[in-house]
C-alpha positions as CSV (number, residue, x, y, z in Angstrom):
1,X,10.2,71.5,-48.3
2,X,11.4,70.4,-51.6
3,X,8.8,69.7,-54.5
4,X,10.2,65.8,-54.3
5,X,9.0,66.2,-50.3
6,X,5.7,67.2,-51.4
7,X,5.1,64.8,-54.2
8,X,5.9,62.0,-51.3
9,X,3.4,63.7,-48.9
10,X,0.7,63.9,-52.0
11,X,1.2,60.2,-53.0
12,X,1.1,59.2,-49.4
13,X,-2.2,61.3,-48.6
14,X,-3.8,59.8,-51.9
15,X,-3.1,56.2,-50.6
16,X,-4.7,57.3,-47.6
17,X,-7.9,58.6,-48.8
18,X,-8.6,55.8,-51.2
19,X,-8.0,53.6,-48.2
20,X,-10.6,55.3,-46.2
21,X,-13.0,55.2,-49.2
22,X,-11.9,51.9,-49.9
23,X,-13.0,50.8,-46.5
24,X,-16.0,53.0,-45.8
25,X,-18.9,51.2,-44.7
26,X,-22.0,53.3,-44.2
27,X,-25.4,52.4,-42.3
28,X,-28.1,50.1,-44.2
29,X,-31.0,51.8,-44.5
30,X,-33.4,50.8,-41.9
31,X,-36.4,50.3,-44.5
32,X,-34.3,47.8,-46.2
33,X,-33.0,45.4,-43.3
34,X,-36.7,45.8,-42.2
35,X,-37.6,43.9,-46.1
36,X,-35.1,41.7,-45.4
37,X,-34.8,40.2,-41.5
38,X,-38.4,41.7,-40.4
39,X,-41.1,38.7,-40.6
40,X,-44.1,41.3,-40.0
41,X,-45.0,44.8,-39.0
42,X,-46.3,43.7,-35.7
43,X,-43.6,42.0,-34.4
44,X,-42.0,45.8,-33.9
45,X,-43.4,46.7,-30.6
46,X,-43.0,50.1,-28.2
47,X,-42.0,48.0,-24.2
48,X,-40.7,50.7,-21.8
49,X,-40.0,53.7,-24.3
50,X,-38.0,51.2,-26.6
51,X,-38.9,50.1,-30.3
52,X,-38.2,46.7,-30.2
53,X,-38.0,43.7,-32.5
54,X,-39.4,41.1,-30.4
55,X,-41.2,37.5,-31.7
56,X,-43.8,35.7,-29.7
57,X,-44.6,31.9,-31.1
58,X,-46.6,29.6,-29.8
59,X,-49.8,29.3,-27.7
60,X,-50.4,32.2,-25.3
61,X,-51.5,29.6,-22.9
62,X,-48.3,27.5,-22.7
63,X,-45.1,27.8,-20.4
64,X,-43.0,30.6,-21.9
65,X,-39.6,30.3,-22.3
66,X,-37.4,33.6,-23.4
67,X,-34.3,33.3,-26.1
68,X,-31.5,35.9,-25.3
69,X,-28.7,36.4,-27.8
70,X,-25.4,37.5,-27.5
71,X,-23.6,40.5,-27.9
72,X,-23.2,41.4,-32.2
73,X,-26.4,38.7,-32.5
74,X,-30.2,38.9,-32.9
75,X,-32.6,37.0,-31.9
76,X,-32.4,35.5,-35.8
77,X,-29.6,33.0,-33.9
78,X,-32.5,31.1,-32.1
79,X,-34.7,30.9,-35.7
80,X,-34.6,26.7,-35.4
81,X,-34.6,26.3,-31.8
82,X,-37.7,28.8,-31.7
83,X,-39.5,26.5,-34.9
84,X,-39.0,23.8,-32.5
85,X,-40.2,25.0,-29.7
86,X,-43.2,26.8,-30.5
87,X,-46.1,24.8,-29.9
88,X,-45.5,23.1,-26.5
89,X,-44.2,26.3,-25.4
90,X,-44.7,30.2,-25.8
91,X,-41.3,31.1,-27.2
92,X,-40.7,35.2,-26.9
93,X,-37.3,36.4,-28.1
94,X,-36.3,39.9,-29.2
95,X,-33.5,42.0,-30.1
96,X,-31.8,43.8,-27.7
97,X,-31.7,47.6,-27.6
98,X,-29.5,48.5,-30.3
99,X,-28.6,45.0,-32.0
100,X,-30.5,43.4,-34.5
101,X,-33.6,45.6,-35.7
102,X,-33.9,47.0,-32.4
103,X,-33.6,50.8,-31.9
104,X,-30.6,52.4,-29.8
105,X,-31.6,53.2,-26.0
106,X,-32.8,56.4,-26.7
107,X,-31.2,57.5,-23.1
108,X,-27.8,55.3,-24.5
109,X,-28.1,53.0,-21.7
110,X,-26.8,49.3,-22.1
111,X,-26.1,48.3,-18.2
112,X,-26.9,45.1,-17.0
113,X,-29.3,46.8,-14.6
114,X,-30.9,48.4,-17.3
115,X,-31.3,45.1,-19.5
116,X,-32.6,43.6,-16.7
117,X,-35.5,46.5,-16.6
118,X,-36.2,46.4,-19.7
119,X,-36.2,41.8,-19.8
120,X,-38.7,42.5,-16.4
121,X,-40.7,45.0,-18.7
122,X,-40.9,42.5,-21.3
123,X,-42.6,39.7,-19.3
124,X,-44.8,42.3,-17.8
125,X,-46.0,43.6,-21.6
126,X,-46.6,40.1,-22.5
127,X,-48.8,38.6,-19.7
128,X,-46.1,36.2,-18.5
129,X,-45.9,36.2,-14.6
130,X,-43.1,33.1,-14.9
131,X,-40.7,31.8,-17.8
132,X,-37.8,29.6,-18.2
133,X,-35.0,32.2,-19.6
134,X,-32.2,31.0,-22.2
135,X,-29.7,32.9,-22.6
136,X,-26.2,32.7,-24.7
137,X,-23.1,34.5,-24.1
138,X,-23.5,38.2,-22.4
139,X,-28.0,36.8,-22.8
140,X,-26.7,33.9,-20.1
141,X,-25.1,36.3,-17.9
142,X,-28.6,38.8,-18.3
143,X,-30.2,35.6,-17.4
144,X,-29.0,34.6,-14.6
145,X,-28.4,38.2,-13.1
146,X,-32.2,38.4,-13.6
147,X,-33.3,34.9,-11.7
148,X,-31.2,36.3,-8.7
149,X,-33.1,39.6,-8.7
150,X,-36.0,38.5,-9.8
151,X,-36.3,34.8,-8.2
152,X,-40.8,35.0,-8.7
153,X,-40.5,35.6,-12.0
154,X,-38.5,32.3,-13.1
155,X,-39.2,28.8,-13.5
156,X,-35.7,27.3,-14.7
157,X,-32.3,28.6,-16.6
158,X,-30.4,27.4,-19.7
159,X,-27.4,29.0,-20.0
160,X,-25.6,29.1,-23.1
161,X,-21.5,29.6,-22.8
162,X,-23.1,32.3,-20.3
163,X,-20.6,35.4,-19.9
164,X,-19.9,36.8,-16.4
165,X,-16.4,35.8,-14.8
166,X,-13.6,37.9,-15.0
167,X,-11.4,37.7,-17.7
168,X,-8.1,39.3,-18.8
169,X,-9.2,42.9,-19.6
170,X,-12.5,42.4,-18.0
171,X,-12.4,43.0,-14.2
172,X,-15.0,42.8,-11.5
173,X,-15.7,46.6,-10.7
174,X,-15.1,48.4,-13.4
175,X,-15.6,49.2,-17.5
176,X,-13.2,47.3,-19.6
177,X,-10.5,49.4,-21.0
178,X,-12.2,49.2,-24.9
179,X,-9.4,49.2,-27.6
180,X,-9.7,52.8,-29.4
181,X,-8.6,50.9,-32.6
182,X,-12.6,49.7,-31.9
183,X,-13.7,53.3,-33.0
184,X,-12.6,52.2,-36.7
185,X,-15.2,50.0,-37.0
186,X,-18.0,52.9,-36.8
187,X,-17.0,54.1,-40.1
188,X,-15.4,51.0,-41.6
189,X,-16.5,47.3,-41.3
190,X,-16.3,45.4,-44.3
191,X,-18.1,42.3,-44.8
192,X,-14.6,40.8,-45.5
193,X,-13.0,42.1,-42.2
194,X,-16.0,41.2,-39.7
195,X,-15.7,37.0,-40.9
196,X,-12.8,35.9,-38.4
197,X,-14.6,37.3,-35.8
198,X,-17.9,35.6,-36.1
199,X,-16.3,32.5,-37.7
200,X,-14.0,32.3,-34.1
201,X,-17.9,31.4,-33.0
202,X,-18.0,28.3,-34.2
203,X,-15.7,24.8,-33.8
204,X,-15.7,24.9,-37.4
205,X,-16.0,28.0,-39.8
206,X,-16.9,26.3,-42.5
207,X,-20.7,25.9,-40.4
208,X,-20.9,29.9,-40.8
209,X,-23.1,29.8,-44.3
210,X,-23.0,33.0,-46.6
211,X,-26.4,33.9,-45.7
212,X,-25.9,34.2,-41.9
213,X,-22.6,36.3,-41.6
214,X,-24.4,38.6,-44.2
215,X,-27.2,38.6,-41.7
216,X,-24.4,39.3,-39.1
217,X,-23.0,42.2,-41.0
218,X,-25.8,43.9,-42.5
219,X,-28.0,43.9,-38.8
220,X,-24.4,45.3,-36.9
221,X,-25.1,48.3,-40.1
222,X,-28.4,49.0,-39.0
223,X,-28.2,52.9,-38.3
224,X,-27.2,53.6,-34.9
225,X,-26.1,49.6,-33.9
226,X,-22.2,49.9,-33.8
227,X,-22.5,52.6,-32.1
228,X,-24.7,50.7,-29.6
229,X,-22.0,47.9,-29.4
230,X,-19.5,50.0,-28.5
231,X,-21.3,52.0,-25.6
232,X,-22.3,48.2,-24.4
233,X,-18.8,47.0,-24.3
234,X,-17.7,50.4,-22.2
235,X,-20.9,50.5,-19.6
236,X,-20.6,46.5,-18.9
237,X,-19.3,46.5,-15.3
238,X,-19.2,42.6,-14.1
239,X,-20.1,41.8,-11.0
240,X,-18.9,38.9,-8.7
241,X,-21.1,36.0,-9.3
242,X,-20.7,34.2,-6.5
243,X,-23.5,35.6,-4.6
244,X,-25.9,36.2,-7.2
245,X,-25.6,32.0,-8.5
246,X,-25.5,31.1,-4.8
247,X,-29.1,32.9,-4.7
248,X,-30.7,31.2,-7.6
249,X,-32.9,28.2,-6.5
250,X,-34.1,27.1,-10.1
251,X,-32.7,24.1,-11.8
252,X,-30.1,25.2,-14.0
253,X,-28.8,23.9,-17.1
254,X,-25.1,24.6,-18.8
255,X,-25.0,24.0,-22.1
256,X,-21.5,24.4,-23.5
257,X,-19.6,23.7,-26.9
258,X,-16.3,21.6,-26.2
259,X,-14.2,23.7,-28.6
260,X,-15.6,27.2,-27.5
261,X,-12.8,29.6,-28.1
262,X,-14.5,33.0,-26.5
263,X,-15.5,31.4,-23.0
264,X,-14.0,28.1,-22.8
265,X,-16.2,25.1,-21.4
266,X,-13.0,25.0,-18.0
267,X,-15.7,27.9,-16.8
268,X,-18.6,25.7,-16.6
269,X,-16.9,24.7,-13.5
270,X,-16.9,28.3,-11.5
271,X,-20.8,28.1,-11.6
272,X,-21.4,24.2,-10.9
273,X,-19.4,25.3,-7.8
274,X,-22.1,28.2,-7.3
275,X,-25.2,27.2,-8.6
276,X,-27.5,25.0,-6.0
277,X,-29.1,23.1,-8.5
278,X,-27.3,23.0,-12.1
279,X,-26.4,19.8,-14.4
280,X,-23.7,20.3,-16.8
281,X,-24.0,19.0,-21.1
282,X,-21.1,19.4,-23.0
283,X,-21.0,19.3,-27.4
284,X,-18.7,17.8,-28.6
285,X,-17.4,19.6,-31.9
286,X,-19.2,22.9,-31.3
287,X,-18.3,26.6,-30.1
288,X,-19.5,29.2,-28.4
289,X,-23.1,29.7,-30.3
290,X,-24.2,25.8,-30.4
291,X,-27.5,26.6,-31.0
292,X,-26.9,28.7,-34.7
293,X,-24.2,25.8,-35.6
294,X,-25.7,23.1,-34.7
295,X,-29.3,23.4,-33.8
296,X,-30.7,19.9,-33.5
297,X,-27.9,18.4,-31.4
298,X,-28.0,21.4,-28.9
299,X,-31.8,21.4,-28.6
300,X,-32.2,18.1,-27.4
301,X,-30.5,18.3,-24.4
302,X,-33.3,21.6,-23.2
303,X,-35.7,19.2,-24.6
304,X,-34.8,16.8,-21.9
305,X,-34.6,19.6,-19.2
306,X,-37.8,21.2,-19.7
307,X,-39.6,18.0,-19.5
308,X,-37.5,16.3,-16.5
């Protein structure tokens, strides 16, 4: 090897390294999210051997109604629909198990079946016997896998863009095949990098304000939470929904943004073909998380359903 050769190599490997420091992203210390995105002490709670963040509004007395986020979320993406609900109803949302301020499964778990468990354990904890569940994204597929397993313990279903038909890359069955290029993000995920991806959430970016996609980023550097995300993504196994809608006797509402990008609104018509009792709302000018871009106009529709 020629000293010209190993000059190359040297330069080459320097790039490299300040690339990887360049890009390094360690975990937020949990004492400091907690300052930021915790609103009290008591609202971190020990349900079924998991520490989780979970918020309970309104009178104990009222009908409950539970707010289930998506995958990379917290339940921080329900803060105005929660505001406004609270009062005539018990609103209990919470983080789940490694997202948010939630701790990791201690057992690594993220299965449906064991979201499920752990949703049933929450009502239990809380003195709920019924509740209506809402539920966007992979929260609308938990949702509604829980009102066909569970039919006793729900009243009615919102379903946000719920997640649960098969997809390219997502196949009844079996694990996704999870892109190993993913594994770069549990060392490196700048703030800078992360945008397009939440930003493909909304109809348009320009609704994603500073201070929520640094929510996003620093809660998804919470210690132990992209690692969490990544186990999720490789135990969800989708099953065919067919039979489980088919089963669920509730009214149902669909609540869908007209420009969704990650689950378009053509899939609302797979479960009004399923569901016994469901009514479809569309949004016009909205995405995939309707109720973080556009609060008010997505509320009112639930409004409407609750009280029919």
């Amino acid at each position: 090897m020629t000293r010209m050769m190993i000059w190359g190599l040297s330069i080459i490997a320097g790039i490299a390294a300040a690339l990887v420091i360049w890009l390094y992203t360690p975990d937020r210390p949990r004492a400091e999210l907690e300052a930021t995105y915790l609103r009290a002490p008591g609202d971190l709670v020990q349900i079924a051997g998991l520490r989780l963040h979970l918020r309970d509004d309104g009178p104990r007395d009222a009908p409950a109604i539970v707010l289930l986020h998506g995958i990379g979320s917290s339940l921080h993406t329900f803060d105005v629909w929660s505001e406004r609900l609270a009062g005539p109803y018990r609103v209990i949302r919470y983080d789940l198990p490694g997202t948010g301020l939630s701790g990791p499964d201690p057992d690594g778990i993220y299965s449906d079946e064991r979201a499920i468990s752990q949703l049933l354990a929450v009502l239990d904890q809380s003195g709920v016997s019924r509740a209506t569940l809402a539920g966007n994204s992979i929260g609308g597929r938990l949702a509604w896998r829980f009102a066909a397993a569970h039919p006793d313990r729900v009243d009615r279903l919102v379903l946000i863009s719920p997640d649960g038909y098969a997809s390219p890359g997502f196949d009844y069955g079996k694990p996704p095949r999870v892109p190993v290029v993913l594994e770069v993000m549990r060392f490196a995920l700048p703030k800078w990098a992360l945008r397009p991806n939440i930003e493909a959430a909304y109809a348009d970016p320009r609704a994603l304000s500073n201070a929520v996609m640094e929510r996003y980023h620093a809660l998804l550097l919470a210690p132990g939470n992209r690692q969490a995300m990544l186990a999720r993504m490789r135990q969800t196994v989708l099953v065919e929904p067919g039979p489980f809608l088919r089963a669920i006797q509730v009214p149902v509402l669909l609540l869908w943004g007209e420009n969704d990008a990650m689950i378009p609104v053509s899939n609302a018509e797979d479960y009004l073909a399923e569901l016994p009792d469901a009514r479809l709302v569309t949004l016009p000018g909205l995405g995939h998380v309707p109720q973080e871009e556009d609060p008010a106009a997505s509320l009112g529709p639930v409004l409407e359903f609750l009280t029919d």
